[in-house]
N, CA, C and O of each residue as an XYZ file, in Angstrom:
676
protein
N     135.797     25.129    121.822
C     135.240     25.142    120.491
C     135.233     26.567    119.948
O     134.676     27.568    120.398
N     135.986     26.403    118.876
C     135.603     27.824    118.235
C     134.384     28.606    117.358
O     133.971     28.327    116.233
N     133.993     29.592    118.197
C     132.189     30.077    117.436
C     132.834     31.344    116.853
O     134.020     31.674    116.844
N     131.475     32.123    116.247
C     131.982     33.163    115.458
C     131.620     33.614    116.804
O     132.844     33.582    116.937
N     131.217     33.956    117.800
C     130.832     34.696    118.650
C     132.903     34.909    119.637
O     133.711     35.831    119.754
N     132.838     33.442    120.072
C     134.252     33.783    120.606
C     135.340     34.315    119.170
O     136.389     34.801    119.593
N     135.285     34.301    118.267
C     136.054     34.567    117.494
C     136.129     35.934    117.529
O     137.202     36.478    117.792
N     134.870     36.731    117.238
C     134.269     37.831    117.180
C     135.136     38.751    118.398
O     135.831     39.756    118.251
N     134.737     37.852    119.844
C     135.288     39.039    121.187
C     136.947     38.964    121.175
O     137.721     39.879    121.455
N     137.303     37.450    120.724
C     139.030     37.786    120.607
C     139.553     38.930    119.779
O     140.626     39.495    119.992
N     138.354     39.345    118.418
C     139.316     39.985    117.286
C     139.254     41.161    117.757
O     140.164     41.985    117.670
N     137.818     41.397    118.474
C     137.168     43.293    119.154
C     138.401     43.150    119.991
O     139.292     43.711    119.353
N     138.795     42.765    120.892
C     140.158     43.004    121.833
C     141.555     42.903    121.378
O     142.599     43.132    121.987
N     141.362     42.544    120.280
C     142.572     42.730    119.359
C     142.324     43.787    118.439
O     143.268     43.957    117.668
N     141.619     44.343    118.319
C     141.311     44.961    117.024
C     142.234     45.702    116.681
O     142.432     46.609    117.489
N     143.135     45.693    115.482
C     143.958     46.719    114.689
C     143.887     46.477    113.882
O     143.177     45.489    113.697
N     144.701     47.290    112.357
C     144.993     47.039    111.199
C     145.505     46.160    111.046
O     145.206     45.714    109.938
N     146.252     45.498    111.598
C     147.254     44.205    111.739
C     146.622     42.687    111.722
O     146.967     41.729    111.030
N     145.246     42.814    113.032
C     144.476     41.749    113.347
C     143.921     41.793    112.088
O     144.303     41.018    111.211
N     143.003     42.671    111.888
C     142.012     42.947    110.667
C     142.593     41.977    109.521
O     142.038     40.949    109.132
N     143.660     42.432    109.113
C     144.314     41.573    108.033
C     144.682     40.716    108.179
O     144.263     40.027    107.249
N     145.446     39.984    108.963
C     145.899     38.762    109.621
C     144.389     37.605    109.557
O     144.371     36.438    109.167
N     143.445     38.296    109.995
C     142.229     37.455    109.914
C     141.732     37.482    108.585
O     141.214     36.430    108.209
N     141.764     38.466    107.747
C     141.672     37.974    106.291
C     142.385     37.447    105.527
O     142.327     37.109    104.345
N     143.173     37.397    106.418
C     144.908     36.627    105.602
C     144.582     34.996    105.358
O     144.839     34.256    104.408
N     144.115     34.840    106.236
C     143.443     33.011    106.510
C     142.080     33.258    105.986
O     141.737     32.583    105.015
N     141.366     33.999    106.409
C     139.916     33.520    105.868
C     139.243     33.513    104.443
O     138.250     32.900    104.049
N     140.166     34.461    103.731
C     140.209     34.747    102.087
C     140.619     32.970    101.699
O     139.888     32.493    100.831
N     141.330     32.343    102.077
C     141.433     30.983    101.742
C     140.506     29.927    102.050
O     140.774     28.854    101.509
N     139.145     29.967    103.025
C     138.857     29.322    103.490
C     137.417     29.584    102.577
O     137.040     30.705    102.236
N     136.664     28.238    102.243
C     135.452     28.513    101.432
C     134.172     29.244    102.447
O     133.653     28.699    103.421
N     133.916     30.349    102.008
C     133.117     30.920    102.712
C     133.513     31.991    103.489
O     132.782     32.628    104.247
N     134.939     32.213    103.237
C     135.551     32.853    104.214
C     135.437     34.437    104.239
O     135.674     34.946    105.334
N     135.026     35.513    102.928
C     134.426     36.459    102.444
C     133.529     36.715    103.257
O     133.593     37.869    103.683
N     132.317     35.814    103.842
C     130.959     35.863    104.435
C     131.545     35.895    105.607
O     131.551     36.949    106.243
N     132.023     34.978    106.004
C     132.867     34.797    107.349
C     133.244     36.290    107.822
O     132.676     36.784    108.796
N     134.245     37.000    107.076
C     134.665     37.870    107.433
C     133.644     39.330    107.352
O     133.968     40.461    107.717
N     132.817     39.052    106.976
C     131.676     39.997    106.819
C     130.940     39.672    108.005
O     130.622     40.707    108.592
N     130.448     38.370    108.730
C     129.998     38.252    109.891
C     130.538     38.651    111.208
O     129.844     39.001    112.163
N     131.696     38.582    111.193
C     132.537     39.135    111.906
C     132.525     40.689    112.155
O     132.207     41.211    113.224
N     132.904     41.333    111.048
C     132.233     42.989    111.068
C     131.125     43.138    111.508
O     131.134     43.781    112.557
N     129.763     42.702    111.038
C     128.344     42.890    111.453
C     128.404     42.494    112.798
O     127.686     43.182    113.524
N     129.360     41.138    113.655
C     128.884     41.563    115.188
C     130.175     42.865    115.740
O     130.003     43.519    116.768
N     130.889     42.964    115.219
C     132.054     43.912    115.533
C     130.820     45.280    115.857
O     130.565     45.903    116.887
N     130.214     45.361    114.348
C     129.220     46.498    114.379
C     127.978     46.266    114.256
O     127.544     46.465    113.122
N     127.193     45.887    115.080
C     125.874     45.015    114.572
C     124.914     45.691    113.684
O     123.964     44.928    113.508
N     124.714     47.121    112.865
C     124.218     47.700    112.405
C     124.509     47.412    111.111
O     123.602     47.271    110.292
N     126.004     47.275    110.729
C     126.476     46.901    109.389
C     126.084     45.384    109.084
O     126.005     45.012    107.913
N     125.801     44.375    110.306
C     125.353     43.302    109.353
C     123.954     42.949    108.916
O     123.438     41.882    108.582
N     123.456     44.309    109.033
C     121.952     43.726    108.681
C     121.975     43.573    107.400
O     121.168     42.804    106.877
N     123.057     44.389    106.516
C     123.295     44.336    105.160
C     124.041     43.239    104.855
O     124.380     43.149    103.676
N     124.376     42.411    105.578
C     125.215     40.921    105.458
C     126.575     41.372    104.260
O     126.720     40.911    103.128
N     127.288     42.217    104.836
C     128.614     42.789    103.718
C     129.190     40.896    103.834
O     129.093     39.917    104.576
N     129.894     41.401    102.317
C     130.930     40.085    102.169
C     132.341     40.437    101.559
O     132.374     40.629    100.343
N     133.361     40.527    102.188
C     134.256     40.898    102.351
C     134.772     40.338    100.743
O     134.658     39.130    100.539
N     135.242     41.076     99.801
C     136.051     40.167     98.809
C     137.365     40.479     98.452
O     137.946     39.749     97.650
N     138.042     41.677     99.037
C     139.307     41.985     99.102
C     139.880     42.608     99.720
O     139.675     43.791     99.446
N     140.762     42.424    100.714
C     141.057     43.500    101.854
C     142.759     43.737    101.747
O     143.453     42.792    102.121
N     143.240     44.606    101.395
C     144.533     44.350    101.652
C     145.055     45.670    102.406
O     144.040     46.301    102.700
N     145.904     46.187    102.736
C     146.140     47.427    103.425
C     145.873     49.136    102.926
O     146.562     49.754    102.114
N     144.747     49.615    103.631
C     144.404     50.941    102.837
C     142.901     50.669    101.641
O     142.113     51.550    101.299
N     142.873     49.206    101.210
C     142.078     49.377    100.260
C     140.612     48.396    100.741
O     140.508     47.961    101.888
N     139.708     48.188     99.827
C     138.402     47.020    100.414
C     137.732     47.096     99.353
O     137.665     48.169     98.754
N     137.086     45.955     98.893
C     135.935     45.500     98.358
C     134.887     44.511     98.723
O     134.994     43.287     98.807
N     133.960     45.196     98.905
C     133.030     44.823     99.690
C     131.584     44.275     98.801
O     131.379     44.761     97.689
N     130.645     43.267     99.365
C     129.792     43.137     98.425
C     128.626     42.864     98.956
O     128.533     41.934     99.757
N     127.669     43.532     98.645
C     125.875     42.949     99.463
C     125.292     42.603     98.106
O     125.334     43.073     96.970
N     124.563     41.273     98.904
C     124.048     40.592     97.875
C     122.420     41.252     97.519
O     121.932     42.068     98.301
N     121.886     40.939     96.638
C     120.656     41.168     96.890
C     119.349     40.702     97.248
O     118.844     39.873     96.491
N     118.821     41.004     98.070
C     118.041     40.258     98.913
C     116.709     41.589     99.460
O     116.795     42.810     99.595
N     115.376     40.449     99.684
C     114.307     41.452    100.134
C     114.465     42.955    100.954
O     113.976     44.081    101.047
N     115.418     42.162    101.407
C     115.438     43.287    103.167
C     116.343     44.288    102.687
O     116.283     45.335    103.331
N     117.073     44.273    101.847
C     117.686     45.511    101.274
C     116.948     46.652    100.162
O     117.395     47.707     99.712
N     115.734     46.013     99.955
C     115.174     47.169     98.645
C     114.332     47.667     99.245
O     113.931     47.199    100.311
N     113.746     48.997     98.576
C     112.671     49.644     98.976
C     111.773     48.922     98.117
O     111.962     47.880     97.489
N     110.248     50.038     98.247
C     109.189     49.738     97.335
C     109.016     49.803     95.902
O     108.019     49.368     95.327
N     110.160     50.442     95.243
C     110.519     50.662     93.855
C     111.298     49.314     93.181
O     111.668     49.115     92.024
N     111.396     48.397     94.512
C     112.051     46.964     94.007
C     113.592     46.912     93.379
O     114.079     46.015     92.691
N     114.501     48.736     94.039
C     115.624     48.477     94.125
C     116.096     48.775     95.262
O     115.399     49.109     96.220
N     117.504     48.672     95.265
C     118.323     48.889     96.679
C     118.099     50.087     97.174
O     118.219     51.125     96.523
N     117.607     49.982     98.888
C     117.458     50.856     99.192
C     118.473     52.133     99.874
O     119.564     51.717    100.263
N     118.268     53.371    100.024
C     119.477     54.666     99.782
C     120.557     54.181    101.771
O     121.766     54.125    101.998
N     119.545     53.991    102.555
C     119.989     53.387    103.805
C     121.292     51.841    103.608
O     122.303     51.378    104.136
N     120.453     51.624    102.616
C     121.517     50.038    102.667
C     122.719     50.162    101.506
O     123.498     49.244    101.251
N     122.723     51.411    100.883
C     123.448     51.979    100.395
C     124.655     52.706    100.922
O     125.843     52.810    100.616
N     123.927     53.115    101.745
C     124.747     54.636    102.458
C     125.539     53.158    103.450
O     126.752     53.004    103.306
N     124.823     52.251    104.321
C     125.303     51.432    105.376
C     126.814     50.463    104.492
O     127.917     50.187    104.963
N     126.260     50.179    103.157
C     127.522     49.828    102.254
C     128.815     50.657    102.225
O     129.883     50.091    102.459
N     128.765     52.144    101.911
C     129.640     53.035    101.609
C     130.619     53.188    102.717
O     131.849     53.235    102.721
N     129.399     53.275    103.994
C     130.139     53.189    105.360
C     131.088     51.964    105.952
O     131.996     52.111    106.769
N     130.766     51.033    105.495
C     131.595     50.183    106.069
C     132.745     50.016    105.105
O     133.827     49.958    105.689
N     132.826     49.902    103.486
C     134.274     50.163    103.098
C     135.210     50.901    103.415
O     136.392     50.583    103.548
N     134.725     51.924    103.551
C     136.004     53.592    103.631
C     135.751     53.194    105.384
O     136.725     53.675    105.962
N     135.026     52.660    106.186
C     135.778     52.023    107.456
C     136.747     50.805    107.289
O     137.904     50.838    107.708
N     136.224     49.779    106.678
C     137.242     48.577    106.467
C     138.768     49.005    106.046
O     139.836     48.654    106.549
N     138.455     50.035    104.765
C     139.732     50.167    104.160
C     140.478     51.584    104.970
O     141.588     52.030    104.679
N     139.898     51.929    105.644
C     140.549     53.045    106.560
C     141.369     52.365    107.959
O     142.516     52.643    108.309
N     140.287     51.262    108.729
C     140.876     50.827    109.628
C     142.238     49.875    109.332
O     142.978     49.494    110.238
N     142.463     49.522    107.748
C     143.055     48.633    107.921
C     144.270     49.406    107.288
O     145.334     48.795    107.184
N     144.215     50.227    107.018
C     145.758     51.287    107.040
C     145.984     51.983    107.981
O     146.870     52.836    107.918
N     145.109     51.759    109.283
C     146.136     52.416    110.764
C     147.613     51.696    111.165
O     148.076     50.555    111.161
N     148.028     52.937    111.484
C     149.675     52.441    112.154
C     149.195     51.879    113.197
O     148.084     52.280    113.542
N     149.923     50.670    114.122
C     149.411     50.446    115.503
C     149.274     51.282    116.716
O     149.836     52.378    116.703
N     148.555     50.891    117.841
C     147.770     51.907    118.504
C     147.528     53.328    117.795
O     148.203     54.332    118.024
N     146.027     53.213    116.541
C     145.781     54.333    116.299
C     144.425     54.022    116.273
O     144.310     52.947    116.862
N     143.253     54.447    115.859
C     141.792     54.153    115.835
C     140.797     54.962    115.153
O     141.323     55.764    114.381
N     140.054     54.991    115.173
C     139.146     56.200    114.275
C     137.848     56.117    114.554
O     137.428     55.132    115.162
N     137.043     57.085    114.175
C     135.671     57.159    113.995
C     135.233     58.088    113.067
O     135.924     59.070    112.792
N     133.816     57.815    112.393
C     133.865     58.936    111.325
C     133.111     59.588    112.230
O     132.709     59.219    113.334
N     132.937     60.761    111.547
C     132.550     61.702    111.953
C     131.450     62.724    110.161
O     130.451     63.441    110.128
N     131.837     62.507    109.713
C     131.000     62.602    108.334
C     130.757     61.772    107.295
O     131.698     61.056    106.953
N     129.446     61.658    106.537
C     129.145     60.690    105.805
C     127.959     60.726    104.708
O     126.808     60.378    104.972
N     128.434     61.244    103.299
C     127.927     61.544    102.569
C     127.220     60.922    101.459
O     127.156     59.766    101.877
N     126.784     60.919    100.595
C     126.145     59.873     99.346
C     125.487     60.370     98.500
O     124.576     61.127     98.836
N     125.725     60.118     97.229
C     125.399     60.678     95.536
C     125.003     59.512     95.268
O     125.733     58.523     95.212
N     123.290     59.548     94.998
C     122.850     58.125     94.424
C     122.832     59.034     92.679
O     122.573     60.152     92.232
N     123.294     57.667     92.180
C     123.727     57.942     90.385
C     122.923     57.459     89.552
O     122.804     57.878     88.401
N     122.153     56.332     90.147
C     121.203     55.510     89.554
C     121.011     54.555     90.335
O     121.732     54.150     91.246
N     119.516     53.997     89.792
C     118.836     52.990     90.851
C     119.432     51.906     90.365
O     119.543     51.394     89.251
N     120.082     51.476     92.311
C     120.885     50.019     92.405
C     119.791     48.848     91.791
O     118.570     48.883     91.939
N     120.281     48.193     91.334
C     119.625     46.581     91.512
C     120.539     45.651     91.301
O     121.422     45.897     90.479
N     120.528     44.559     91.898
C     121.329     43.266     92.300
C     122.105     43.594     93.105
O     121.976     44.534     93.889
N     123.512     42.452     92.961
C     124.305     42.698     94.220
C     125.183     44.133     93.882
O     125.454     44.658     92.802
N     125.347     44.335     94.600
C     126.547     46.143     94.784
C     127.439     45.603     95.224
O     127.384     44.694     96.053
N     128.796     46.262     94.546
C     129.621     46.017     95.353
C     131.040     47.203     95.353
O     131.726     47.650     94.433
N     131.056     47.422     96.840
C     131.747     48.940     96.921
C     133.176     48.506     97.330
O     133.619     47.619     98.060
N     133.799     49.621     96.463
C     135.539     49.770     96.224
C     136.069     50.902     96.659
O     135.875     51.945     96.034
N     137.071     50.859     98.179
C     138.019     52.361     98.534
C     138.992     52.353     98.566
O     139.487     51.226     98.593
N     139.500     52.980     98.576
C     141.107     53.092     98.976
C     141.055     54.455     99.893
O     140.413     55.506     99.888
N     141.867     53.979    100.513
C     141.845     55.154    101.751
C     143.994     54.960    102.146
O     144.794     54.026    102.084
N     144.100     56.931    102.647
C     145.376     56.921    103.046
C     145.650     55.904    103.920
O     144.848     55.164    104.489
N     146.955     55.925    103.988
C     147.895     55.789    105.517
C     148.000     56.848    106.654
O     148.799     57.784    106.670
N     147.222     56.602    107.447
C     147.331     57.983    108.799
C     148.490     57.894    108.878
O     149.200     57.010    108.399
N     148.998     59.399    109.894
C     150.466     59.413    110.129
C     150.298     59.196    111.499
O     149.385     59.644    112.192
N     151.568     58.227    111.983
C     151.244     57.770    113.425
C     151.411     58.930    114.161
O     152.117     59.862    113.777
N     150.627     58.912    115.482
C     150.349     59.635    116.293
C     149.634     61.215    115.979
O     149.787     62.295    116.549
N     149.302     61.049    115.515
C     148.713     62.683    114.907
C     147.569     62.486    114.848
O     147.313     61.434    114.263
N     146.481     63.185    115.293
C     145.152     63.142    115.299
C     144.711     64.093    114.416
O     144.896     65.267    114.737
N     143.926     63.740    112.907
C     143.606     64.017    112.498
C     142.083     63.789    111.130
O     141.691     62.623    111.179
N     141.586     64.322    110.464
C     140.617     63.627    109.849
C     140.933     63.319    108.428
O     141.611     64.169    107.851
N     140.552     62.204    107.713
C     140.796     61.589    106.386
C     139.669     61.451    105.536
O     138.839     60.614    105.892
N     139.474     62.025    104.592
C     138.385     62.000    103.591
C     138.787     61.057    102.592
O     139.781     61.044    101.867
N     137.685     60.162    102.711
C     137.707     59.040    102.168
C     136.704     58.298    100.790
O     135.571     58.584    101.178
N     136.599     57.862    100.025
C     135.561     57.558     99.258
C     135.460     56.631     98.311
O     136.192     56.645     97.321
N     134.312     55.507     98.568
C     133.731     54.378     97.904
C     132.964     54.586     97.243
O     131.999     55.350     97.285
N     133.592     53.410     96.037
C     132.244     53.781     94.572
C     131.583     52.619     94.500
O     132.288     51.617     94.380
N     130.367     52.471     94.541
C     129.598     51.495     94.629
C     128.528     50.927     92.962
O     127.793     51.515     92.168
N     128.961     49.691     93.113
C     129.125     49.563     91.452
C     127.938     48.447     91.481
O     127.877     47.792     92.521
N     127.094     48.185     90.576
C     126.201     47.201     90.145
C     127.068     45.979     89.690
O     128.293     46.046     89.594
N     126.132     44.547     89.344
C     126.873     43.734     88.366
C     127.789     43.977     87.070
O     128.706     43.270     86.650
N     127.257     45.234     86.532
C     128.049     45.520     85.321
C     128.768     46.058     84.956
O     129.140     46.251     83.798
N     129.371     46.681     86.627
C     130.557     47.551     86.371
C     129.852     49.101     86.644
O     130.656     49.965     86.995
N     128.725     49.426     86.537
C     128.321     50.863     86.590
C     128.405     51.519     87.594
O     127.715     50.953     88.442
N     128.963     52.601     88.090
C     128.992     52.946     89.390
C     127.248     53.921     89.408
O     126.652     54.747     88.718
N     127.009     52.959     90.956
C     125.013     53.528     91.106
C     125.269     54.473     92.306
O     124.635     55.511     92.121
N     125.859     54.495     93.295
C     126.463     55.441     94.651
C     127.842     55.840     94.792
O     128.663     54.999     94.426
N     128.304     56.993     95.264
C     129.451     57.638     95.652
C     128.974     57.475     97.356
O     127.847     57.522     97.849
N     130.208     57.286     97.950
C     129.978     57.758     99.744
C     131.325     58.580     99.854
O     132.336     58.352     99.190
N     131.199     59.390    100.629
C     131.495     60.082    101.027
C     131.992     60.537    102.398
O     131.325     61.326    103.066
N     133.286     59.991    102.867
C     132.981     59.985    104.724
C     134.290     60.347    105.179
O     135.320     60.024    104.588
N     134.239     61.064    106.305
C     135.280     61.492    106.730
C     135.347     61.368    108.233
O     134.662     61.896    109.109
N     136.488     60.418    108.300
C     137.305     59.547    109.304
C     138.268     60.646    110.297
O     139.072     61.458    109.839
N     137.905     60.401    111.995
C     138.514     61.318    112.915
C     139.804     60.011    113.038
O     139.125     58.995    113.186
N     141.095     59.639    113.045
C     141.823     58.835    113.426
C     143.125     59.667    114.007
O     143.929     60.507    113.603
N     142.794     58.798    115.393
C     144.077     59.412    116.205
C     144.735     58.369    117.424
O     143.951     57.462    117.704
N     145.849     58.343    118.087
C     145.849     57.814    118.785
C     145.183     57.275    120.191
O     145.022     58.032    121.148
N     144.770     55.724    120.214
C     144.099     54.696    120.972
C     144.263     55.456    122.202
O     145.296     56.115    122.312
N     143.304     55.470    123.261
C     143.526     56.075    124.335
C     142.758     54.552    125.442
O     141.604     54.131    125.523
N     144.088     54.103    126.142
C     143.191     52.725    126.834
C     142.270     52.900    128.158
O     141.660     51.935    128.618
């Protein structure tokens, strides 16, 4: 039987730019499949799903990502809070970074910045585009997601910069 849990340890042992997309390749068709693929990340990284991301466009190099709004994301000012902000920013410019690695390459950031522009409210939803690493070369990629309200306004900048170099098994 297939769970998100076995789904989850097949994709971590597969994990590349290749899998990454290949699994959004099918799940972008499937109703629910956005959330799906956002559950998947959150156990990949269990820190990113406390923000329950929902995947809404992934194609190579780029991501749009979306948190809905919900209690557990606002502070006491009754908007989004700068943590579930910053945890947003981080996982696009990762999504859209990991998914323009050449095969056997990998990354980690290593910096991670944020310009709040105005106070979030409702769902956010953050947009990157990130290079193409050059295979085999270890080096770092500065990357950056704009994180936009319902109306189009951008409320956060992130800021993060990605170590990607070749997979070492």
């Amino acid at each position: 039987m297939l769970t998100l849990s076995s789904l989850t340890e097949s994709f971590s042992r597969l994990a590349s730019s290749e899998t990454l997309r290949r699994a959004w390749g099918v799940l972008r068709h499937a109703p629910g499949g956005g959330v799906l693929m956002g559950q998947i990340l959150g156990n990949l990284a269990p820190y990113t799903g406390t923000i329950h991301p929902e995947v809404l466009s992934l194609e190579e190099g780029y991501a749009r990502i979306r948190m809905r709004d919900r209690r557990s994301v606002r502070n006491h000012l009754r908007s989004v809070h700068a943590i579930a902000l910053m945890n947003l920013g981080e996982v696009a410019t990762g999504v859209a970074m990991m998914s323009a690695l050449p095969g056997d390459m990998r990354g980690i950031i290593t910096h991670l910045e944020m310009d709040y522009l105005k106070k979030a409210r409702g769902s956010i939803t953050a947009e990157c585009r990130a290079p193409t690493a050059v295979v085999g070369e270890r080096r770092e990629y500065e990357v950056q997601a704009d994180l936009s309200d319902e109306s189009g306004q951008v409320v956060a900048r992130a800021r993060a910069r990605w170590l990607i170099g070749p997979a070492t098994h």
